[in-house]
N, C-alpha and C positions, 0 to 999 in steps of 0.2 A: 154426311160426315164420313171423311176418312178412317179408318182404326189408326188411334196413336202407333208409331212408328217404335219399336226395338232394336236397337243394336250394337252390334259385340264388336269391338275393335280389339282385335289381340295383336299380340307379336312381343317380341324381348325387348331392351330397354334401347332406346335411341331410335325409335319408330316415327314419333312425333305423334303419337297419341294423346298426350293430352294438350299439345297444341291446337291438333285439329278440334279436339272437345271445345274448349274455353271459344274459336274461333266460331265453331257451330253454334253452342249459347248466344252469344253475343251479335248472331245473326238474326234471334227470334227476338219477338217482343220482353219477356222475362225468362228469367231460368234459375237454377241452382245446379251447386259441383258440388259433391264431398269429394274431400281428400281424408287419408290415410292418417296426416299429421296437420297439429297447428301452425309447424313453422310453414308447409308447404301450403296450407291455407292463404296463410299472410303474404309470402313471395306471388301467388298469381292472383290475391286481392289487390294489391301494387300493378300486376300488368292491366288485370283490366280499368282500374281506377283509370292509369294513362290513356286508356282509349277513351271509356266511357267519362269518365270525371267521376266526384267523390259523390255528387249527389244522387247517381243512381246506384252505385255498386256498394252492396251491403256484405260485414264479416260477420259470422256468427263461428263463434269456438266455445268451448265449455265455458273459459275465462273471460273471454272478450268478445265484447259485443257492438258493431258499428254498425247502428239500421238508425239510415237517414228516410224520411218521411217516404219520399218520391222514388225508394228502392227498387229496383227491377231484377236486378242480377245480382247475386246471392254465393261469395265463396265459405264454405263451412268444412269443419269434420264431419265426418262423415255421422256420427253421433250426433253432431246437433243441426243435421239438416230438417229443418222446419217443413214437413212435410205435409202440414195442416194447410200451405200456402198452394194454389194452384198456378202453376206456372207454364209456360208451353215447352218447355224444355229442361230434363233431368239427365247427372250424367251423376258417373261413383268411379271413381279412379282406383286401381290396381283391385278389380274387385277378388282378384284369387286371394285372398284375406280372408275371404269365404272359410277359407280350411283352416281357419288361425283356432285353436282350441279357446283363445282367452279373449277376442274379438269378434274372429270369424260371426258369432250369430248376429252382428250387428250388420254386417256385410252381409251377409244369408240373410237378411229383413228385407235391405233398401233392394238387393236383387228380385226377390220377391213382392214386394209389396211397391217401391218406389216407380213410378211413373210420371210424366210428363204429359200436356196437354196434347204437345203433336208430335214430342220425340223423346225418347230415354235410348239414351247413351251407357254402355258399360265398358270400363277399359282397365283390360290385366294380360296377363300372361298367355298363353297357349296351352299351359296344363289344365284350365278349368271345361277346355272347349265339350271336353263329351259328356260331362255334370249340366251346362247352363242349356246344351240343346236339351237337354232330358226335362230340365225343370221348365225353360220357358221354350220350348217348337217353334213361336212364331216367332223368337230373335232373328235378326242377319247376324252374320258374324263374316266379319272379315280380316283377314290378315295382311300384317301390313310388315315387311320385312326390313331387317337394321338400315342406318343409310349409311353404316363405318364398317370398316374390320373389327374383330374383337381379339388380339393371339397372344397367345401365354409366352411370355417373358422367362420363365423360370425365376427358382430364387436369389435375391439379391443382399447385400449388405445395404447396410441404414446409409453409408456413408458412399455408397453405390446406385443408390437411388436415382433414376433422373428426374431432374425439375418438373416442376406440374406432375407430381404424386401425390397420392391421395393413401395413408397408409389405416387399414380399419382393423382397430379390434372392438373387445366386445365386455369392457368393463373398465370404469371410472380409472382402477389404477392401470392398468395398460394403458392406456389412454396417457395417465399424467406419467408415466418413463417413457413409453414411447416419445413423448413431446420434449421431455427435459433432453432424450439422448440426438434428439435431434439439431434441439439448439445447442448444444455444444458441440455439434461434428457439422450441423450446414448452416445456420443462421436462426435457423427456429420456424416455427411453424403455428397455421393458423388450428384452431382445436372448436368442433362441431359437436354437441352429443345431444340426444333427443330432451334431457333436461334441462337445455338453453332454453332462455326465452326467446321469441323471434328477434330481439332489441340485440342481443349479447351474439346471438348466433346469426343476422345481417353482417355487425359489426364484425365479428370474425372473416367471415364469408368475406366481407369488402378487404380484410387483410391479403386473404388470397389473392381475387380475383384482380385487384391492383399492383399484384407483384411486389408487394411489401416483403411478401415471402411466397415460395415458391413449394412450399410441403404443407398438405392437410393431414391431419390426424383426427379420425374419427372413427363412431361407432358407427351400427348397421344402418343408423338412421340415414345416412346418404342413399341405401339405395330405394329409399323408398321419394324417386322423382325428383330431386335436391340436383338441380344442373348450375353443374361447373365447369369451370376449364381444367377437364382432370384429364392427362395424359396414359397415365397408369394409375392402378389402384395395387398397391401388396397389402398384402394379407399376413398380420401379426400373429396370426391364432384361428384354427379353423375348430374350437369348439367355441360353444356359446350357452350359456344360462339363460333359459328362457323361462324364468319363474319359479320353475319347479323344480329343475335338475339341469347338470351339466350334459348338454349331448353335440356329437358332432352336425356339424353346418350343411344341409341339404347341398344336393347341387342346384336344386332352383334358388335356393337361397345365395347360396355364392355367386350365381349369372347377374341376381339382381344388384348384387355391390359389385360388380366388375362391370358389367353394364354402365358405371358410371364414365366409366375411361372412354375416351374419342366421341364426342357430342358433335352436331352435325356431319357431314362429308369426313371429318377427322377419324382415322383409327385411330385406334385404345390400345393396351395391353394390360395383361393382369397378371401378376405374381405373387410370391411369398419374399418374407423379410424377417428380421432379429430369428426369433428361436424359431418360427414354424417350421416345419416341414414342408419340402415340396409337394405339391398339391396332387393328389392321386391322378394315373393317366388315366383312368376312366373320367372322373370329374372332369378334368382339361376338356377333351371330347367332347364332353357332353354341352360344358361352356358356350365352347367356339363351334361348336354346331348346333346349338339352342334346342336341343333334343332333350326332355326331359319326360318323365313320368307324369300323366294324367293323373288329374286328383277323383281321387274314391268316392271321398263323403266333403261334405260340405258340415261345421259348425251349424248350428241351429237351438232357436230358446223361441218358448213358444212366445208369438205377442200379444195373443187375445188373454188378458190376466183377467181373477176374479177378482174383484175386491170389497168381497162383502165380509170381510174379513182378515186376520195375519195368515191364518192356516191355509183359508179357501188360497190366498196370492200365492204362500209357499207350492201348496199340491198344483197350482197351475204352470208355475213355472220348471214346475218336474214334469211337466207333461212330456210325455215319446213323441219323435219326429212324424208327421204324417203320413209321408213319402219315403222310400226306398232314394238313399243317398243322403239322407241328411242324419246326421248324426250330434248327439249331443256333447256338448264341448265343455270346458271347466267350467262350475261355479265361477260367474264372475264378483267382483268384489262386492257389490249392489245386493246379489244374491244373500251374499254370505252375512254381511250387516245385517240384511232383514233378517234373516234367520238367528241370528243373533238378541236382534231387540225384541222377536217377537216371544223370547223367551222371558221376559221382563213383566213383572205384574201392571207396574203402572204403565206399562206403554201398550198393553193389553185393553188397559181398562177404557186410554185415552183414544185407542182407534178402535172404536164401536159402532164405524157406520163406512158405507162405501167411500163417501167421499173425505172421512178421515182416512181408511185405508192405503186411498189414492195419493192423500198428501205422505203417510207413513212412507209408501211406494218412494215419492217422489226425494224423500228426505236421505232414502236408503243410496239412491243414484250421484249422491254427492260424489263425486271422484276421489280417491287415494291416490294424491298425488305424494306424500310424504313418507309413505309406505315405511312408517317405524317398525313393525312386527309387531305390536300391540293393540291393548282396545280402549288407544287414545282417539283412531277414526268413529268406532262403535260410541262413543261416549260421545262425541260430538255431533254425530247424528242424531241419537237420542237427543240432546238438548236440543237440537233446532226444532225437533219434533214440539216436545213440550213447549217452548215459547210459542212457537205457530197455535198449536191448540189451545194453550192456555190466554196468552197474548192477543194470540191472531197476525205477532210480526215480531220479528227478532227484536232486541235491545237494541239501538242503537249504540250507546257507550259502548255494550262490549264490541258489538262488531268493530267500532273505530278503534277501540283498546287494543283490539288483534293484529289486527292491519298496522297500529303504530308500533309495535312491536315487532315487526318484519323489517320492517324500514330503518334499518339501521344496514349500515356499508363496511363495517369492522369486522373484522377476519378472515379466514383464509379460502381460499377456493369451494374447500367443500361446504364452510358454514355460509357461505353466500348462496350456494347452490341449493342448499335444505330451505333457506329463508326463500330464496323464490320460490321453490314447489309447496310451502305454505303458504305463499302470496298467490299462488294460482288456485289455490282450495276459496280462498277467504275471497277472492274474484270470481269463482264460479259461484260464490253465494250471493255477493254483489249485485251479480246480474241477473237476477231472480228480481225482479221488481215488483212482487205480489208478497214477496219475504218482509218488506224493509218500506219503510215510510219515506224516506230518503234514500231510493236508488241508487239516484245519479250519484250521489254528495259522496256515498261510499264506492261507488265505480269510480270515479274520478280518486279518491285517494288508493284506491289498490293498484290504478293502473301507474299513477306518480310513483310510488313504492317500487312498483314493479321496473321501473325504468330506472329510479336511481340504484337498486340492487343489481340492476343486469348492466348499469353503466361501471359501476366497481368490479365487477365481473369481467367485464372484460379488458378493464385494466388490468386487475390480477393475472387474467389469463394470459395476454401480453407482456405485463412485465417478468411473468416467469417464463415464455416458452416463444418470447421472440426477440430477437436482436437482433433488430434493425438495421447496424452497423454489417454486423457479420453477414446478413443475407445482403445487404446490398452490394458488398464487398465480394462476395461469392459473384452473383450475379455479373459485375462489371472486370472481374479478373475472369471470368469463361469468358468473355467477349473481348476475344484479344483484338481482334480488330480495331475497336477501337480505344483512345488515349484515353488516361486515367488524368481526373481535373486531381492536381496533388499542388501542396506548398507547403513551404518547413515555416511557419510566424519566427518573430525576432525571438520571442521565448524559447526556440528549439520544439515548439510542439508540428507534428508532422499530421495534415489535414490530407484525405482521400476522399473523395467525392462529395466534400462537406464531413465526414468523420474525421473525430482526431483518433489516431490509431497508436500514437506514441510520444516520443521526446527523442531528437537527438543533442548528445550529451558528447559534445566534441566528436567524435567519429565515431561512438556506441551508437546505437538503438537499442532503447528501452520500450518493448511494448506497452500499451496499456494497459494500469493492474485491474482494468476490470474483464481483461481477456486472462480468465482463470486459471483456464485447461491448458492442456498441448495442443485441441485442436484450434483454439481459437486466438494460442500463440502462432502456430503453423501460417494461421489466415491473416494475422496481421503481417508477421514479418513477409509473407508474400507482396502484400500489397506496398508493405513499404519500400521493398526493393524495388518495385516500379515507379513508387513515388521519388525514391532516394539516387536513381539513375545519375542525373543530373547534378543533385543538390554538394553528394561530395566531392567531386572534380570542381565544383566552384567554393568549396570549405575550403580543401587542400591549396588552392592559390591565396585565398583570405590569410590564411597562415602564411605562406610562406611573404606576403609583403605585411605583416602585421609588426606596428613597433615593440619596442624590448617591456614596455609598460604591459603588453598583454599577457603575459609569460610569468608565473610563477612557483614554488614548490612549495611543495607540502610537507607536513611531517612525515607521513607516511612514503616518502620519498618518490612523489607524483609530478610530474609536470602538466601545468594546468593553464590553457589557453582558453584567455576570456572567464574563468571559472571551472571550466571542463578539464577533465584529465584526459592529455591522449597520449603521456609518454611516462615510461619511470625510470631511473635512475637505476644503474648497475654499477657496482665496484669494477674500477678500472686497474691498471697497472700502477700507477700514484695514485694517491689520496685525493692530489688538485683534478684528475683526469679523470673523472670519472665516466661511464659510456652508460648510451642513452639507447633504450627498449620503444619501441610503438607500439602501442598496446591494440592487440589483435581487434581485428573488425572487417567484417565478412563484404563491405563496402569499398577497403581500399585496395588495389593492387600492389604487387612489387615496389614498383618505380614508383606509384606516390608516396608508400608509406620512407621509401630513399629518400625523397624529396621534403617531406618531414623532418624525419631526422637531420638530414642532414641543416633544415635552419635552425633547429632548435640546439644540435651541438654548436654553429656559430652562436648561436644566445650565450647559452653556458658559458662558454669559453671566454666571451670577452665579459661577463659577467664574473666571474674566478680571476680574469686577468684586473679588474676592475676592482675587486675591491680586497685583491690579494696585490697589489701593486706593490707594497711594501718589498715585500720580496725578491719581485722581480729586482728592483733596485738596491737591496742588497748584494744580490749574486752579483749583474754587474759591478758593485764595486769590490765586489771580494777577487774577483775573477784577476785582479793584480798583484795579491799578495796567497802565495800558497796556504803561508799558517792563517789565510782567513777563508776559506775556502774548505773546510771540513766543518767548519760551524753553521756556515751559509746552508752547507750542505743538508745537515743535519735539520736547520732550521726548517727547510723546503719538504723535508719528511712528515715533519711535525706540525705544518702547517703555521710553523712564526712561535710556535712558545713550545717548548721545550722541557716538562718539568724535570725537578731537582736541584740540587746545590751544583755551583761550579767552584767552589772554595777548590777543592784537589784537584781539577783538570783546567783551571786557567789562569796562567799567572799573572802576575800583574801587569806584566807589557802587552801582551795579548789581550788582557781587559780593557786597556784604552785603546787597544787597535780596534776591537769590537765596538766597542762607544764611539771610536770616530767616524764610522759606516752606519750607526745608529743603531748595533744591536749590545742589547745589555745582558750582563753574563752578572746576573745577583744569587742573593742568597737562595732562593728558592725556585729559579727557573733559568733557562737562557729563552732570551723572549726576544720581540718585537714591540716596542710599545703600541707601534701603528696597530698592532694587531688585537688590540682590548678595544677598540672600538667598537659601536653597535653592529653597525655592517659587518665589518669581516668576521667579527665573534659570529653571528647567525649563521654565514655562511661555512665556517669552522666547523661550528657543532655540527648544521647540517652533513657535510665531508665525513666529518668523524661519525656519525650514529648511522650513515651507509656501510662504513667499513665493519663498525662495530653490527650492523645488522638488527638494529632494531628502530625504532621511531626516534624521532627527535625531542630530546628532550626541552622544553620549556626556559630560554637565556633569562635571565633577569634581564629590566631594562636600564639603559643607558644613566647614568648618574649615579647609580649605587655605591656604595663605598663597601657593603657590607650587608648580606644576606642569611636567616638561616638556612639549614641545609634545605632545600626542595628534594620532595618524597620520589621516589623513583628516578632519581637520576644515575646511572651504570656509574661500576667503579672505576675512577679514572677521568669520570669526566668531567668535575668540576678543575683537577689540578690544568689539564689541558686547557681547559677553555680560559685557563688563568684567575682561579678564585685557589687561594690561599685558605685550606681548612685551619681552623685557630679555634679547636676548640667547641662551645656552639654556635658557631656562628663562621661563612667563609668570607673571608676579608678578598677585595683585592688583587690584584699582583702588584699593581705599580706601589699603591697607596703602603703596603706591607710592606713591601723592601723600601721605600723611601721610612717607613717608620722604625724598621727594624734597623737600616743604617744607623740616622741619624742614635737608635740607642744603643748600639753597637761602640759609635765613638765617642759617646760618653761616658760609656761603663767599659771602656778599652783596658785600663787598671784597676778602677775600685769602685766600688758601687756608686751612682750620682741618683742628685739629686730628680726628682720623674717629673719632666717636662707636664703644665697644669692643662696643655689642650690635647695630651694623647690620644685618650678616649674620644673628642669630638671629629678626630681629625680617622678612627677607624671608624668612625658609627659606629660604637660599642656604647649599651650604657655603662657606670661604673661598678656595677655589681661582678660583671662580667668581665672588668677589664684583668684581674689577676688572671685566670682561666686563659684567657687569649696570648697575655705576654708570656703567661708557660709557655701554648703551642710555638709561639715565634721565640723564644730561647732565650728571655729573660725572666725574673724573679723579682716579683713588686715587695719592696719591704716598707709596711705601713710605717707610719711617726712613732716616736718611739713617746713614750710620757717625758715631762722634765722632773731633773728632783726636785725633793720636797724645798735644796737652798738656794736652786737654779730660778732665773726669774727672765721673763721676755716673750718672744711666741713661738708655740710647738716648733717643733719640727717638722720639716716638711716627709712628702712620702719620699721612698728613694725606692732605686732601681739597678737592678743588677744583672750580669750575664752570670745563668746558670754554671756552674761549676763546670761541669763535664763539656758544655758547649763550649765555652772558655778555652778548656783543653786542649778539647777537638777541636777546633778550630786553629789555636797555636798551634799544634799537630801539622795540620792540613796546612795553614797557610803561614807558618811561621818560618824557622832556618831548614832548606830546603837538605844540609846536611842530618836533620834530625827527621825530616822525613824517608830520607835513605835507610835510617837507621844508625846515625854517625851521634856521636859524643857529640852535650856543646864544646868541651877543650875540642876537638881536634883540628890537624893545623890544616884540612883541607878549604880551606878562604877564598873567596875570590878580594878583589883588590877594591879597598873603598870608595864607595859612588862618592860622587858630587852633594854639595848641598841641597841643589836644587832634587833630586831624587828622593829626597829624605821626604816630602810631604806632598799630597796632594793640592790641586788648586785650589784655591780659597773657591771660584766660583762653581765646582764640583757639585753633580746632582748627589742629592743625599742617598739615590738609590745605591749609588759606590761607599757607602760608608765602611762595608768589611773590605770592599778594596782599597781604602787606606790603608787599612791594617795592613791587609798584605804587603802593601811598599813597606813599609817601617821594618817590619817583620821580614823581606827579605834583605834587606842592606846589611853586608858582611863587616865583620870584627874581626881587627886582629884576634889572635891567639891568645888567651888569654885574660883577653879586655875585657869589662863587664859590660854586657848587651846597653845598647843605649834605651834612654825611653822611649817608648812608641808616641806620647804624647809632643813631643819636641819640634818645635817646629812648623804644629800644627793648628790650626784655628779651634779653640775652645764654642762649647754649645752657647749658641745667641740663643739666650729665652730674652721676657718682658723685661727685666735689668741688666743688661749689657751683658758684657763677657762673663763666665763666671767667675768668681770669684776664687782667687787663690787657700790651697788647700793649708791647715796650720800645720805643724810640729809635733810631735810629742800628744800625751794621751793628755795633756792636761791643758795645754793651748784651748784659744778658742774655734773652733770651726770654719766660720766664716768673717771674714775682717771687714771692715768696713768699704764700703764702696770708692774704689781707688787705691784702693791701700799698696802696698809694694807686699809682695809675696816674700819670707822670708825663706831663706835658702834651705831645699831640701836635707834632713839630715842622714840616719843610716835608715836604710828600710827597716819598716815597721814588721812584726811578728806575723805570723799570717793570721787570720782572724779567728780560727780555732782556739790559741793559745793566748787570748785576749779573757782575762778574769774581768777587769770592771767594763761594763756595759759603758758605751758611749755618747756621751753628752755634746748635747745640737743648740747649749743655751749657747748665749752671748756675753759670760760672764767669765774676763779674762784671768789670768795669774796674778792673784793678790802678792806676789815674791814682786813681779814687775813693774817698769815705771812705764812712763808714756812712749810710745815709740815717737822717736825727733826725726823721724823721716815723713809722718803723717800728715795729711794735709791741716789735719787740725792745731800741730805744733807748728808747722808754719804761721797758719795766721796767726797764732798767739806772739809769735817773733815779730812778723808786721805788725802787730797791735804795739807791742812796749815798748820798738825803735820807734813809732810815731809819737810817743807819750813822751 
């Protein structure tokens, strides 16, 4: 027989050391590996499973355990490599571990003690080489050198980083800012840390290695053999907590995470990033020429224990190193438990023999994976203890009780993270099949647990620290080379390589609100300029053949194409002209935004010509008579209505010159009728609430007779847009001067009788109609009662023009000598009109009702001659009974005569009504002094009656 074969593979990282291991095992009939970690367990159980298949390649980890019957080759931690097995081939990866104060002895065991039937394989560093010749002589050791470059980069910004970066610090929150600041300035990043489960931490790894994203963020645990496609590593932080205290980062330790960068034939580089510092020129040196400090001592715990006892295990495992170089390293946790419980009476009393001892031992080795700072681990030891000894096998209910209790996927990163390293305690007991009656039954539900918690996990972890969008968007905007797949859908949302990145909104871009920042605004409006190249040069032609139906304004004084605003409205040099802005965007040029405007001011224009037409067709008709042609004028300022009275500025010839062009000069406005129409009112107000500078106010709609005031309308702008205030409520234009006429020339002399459909014909009800006919210049006088001797029915209401209006009005529109200021005697006259002058047409709009008056009112009198009646001449109010009815005589006559009657001739004017003592009577009960009048048609028929007789 040959002596089994030793040997030392060293060299720095990207050697292919432990490829050749795994390749060597897998040459002999059986063998075992430990690794350093469980993830890197699980990653080269997967390679060889591909070579070999699943039925001979067995995992063993603290947690989990895959040993199919027919096993032969065996990937483990390096702690649970089953040593009891004899295999022909042993290997232990990264064994300079050796020197780890809080591991190291476990590495210092398998280096010592671990062998193989025909080969033991050890693979680490170059620092352990003058330690392992001392301890084992008959090792080979060979060196095997990098197959890449390794060269320091210096330090860089986050947002400076190049692709395929791997960025490491060295705790949980570094970790999660580092990751957030990345996904907001590159797209985001896949996230590695030794607390992953292999399930959460594949899953990450595949983010990467797929180019989902192109930045790792991780702790030290990469460099412990974890290959990727890492380009560069920086370095967030060159201290690090390693249990006990903060101290700064070896430079063996720094080779080994830079070491990750350029895998195969590929160089690496390695630098600093966010706050670190650049990394000392010694350490660089020592890096990139893999020169470092030999190791001294070696970690070391004795393995030969006693266990005939708590005490006798303690004093054995404080035993001194045997050999010069080995040195004793920290209490590990296992240690510090036993020593803990063995302080305890009843766990005294219960290990009273070796092979309780043994099991105490074995109870103490449970892992702290949860590491809370308390003695919730110490207490659960203890009870596994007690059920074993008392029992002889844990509860089942609880252990399932615990496990279901892990298993829950709610909350946030770190509560997912604490739940699985309980899920890996309650799994390493699991797999204890001399603990538990039911092994399997609880392996199988720790490892389900453990997968639906590390599948939420890396949901979380992905949904906060990668976007998908942004990284692949990064990725295809550096490759300019080639063409970006973009398209704007009919909704205006703008797609980039399958992302929608935005909305275009007539010629804006609106990013997407789930692009937060600045920078992940930066990256979309990037992308979308590439996407948008095209899209506006063919917007800007859509517009400019789009019909007048796509074009409309806003209050806000917008112009909006298809719904989108891409122009506003600016006060121009007229009111009707107004000029038209393109509203800035970073998409159109010069000449298209020219090309723009220019079709939307033809829209406008024939738009304003369109339903201001009115106008136009005034001015040409005015445009032949001078005196019409400052009204016209005037009109085209105001937009067609004009408020205020024209009583003092137009007389009556002029009024029906205006009336025969179709502009009306009334009491309250000079106007346009055309112009109360729906259409042009909207476009009016609109005109006007540009000038005036503020939004548009709110038209009523078409049919109204009568509205109350609306809340925030500027002052000014109901009289403009042609609503007559009256009070609460604003009536009209046309409706109010066709009302206020027609009572004008009923109450031209003396109060009349108040037409019964007033109120329906203002849409007023009749509470309010007194209130209203104040504002419009007349005085409702209710019925009066009859006497107690008077007999027949009420009186009706009547209606009067206010005194003062009255006045004024005769003032204004009366003998145009007394508005000079002249006497009525005086003999300045002009020469008496014609009959026909004396009255208006019968078929006259009622809106002229005070310009009657004015004809009457201005027809000259001799010198002297008493004014004639204004009534003369003229057509009396048609209500429900015919003409009215002729006025009586005297205070004592009856009122109203009977229907037909002949009017008896006026006598001397009456008193004015101040100086009237008895109140006036509306009965129908005539002068008992009087006989019948023989001109009535009722003393006719009696005449026909007594001639036939």
């Amino acid at each position: 027989m040959f002596p089994a074969r030793v040997k030392a593979v060293l060299g720095p990282t990207n050697t292919g050391k432990t490829h050749l291991a795994i390749t060597r095992m897998l040459a002999h009939a059986s063998g075992i590996i430990g690794f350093p970690l469980r993830l890197l367990a699980r990653e080269n159980y997967d390679r060889m499973v591909a070579v070999k298949g699943e039925r001979h390649v067995a995992l063993i980890t603290g947690e989990e355990k895959i040993v199919p019957p027919g096993a032969k080759w065996f990937a483990c931690t390096v702690e649970a490599m089953p040593l009891d097995r004899r295999v022909e081939f042993v290997a232990v990866d990264e064994i300079q571990l050796c020197a780890d104060p809080d591991r190291g002895h476990v590495f210092t065991d398998r280096l010592l003690n671990a062998r193989g039937l025909v080969e033991t394989m050890f693979l680490g560093a170059e620092t352990i080489r003058p330690l392992l010749q001392r301890l084992i002589p008959q090792a080979e050791v060979e060196t095997r050198p990098r197959l890449s470059q390794l060269s320091y980069a210096g330090p860089a910004k986050l947002t400076r980083l190049p692709p395929r970066s791997a960025v490491v610090a060295f705790s949980a929150g570094e970790v999660y800012a580092i990751a957030e600041a990345i996904r907001r300035r590159r797209g985001g990043c896949a996230v590695v840390m030794g607390r992953l489960s292999p399930r959460t931490r594949n899953a990450q790894v595949a983010l990467y290695q797929n180019r989902e994203v192109d930045f790792l963020v991780a702790t030290d645990a990469i460099g412990m053999g974890l290959n990727m496609d890492v380009d560069h590593v920086a370095f967030a932080s060159l201290q690090k907590f390693d249990g006990h205290r903060p101290r700064p980062l070896a430079a063996q330790e720094a080779a080994q995470i830079a070491g990750r960068a350029g895998r195969g034939m590929r160089d690496g580089t390695f630098g600093s990033t966010a706050e670190c510092p650049p990394l000392p020129a010694e350490m660089v040196d020592k890096i990139e020429g893999h020169q470092f400090e030999t190791l001294t001592t070696l970690a070391w715990r004795n393995s030969h224990l006693d266990f005939t006892g708590p005490d006798a295990l303690l004093d054995s495992l404080a035993a001194p190193p045997p050999v010069p170089g080995l040195a004793r390293g920290h209490d590990a946790t296992d240690h510090i438990t036993l020593s803990h419980l063995a302080r305890e009476q009843e766990v005294r009393k219960l290990a009273n023999s070796r092979s309780r001892t043994r099991l105490l031992w074995e109870t103490c080795q449970v892992p702290d994976f949860r590491k809370l700072a308390d003695d919730s681990h110490t207490r659960l030891c203890g009870r596994i203890f007690t059920h074993l000894i008392k029992d002889g096998h844990l509860p089942g209910d609880w252990v399932g009780q615990q496990i279901g209790l892990c298993a829950r996927i709610e909350g946030d990163i770190d509560t997912l993270m604490t739940r699985l390293s309980a899920i890996r305690v309650w799994a390493f007991i699991a797999a204890r099949a001399d603990w538990l009656r039911d092994a399997a039954r609880y392996q199988n539900e720790a490892r389900a647990a453990e997968d639906m918690v590390s599948d939420a996990l890396h949901e979380r972890l992905t949904a906060r620290f990668v976007d998908r969008r942004a990284a692949h968007l990064i990725r295809r905007l550096d490759d300019s080379a080639e063409e970006l797949l973009s398209a704007v859908t009919r909704q205006g949302e703008v797609v980039v390589e399958g992302h929608g990145v935005g909305h275009v909104t007539g010629f804006m871009f609106e990013p997407d609100a789930a692009a937060g920042n600045e920078e992940e605004r930066k990256l979309v409006l990037r992308a979308a300029r590439r996407a948008l190249q095209s899209e506006m040069p063919k917007r800007v032609t859509d517009l400019e053949t789009a019909s007048d139906d796509a074009f409309a304004l806003t209050p806000n004084h917008r112009i909006t194409w298809n719904g989108d605003e891409v122009a506003r409205l600016r006060p121009g040099p007229t009111p009707d002209k107004p000029l038209i802005e393109v509203l800035q965007s970073e998409f159109l040029d010069g000449a298209q935004r020219e090309r723009i405007r220019e079709k939307l001011a033809t829209w406008l224009e024939a738009m304003v010509k369109r339903d201001l037409a009115a106008l136009d067709a005034v001015e040409a008709k005015a445009a032949e008579d001078n005196t019409l042609r400052g009204p016209a004028f005037r009109l085209r300022e105001y937009l067609g209505l004009m408020p205020g009275g024209t009583e003092a500025e137009v007389n009556p010839e002029l009024r029906q010159k205006l009336k025969g062009i179709g502009i009306r000069a009334g009491r309250f406005a000079l106007y346009l009728p055309e112009m109360l129409k729906p259409k042009p009112m909207v476009l009016r107000a609109q005109l006007w609430a540009l000038k005036a500078e503020c939004d548009v106010p709110v038209v009523p709609g078409g049919g109204l007779v009568s509205v109350p005031p609306p809340e925030g309308w500027p002052e000014g702008f109901a009289e403009t847009m042609g609503w007559v205030p009256a009070g609460p409520v604003l009536l009209r234009l046309d409706v109010a001067e066709r009302v206020a006429g027609e009572l004008g020339h009923l109450t031209r002399r003396a109060p009349a009788m108040l037409p019964p459909d007033v109120a329906s014909r203002l849409g007023v009800k009749a509470d309010i109609l007194p209130e209203v006919l104040q504002s419009l210049g007349f005085r409702l006088m209710p019925a009066e009662p009859l006497a107690e001797d008077a007999f027949g029915p009420p009186g009706p209401a009547m209606v009067s023009a206010r005194r003062e209006d009255r006045g004024a009005r005769f003032r204004r529109g009366g003998r145009p000598d007394q508005r000079q200021g002249a006497r009525p005697g005086s003999a300045e006259r002009g020469p008496r009109q014609g009959r026909q002058d004396r009255g208006p047409n019968r078929d006259a709009s009622p809106v002229e009702g005070q310009e009657a008056q004015g004809d009457a009112a201005a027809i000259p009198q001799p010198e002297g001659a008493e004014a004639p009646r204004q009534d003369r001449g003229r057509p009396r109010f048609q209500g429900k009974g015919g003409p009215r009815p002729p006025r009586g005589e005297g205070e004592g006559g009856p009122r109203f005569q009977n229907k037909g009657g002949p009017r008896p001739p006026r006598g001397d004017r009456r008193p004015p009504r101040e100086d009237r003592s008895e109140p006036r009577s509306y009965s129908f009960t005539g002068s008992k002094d009087k006989g019948p009048d023989p001109d009535s048609p009722f003393a006719v028929l009696a005449r026909l009656k007594l001639d036939k007789g």
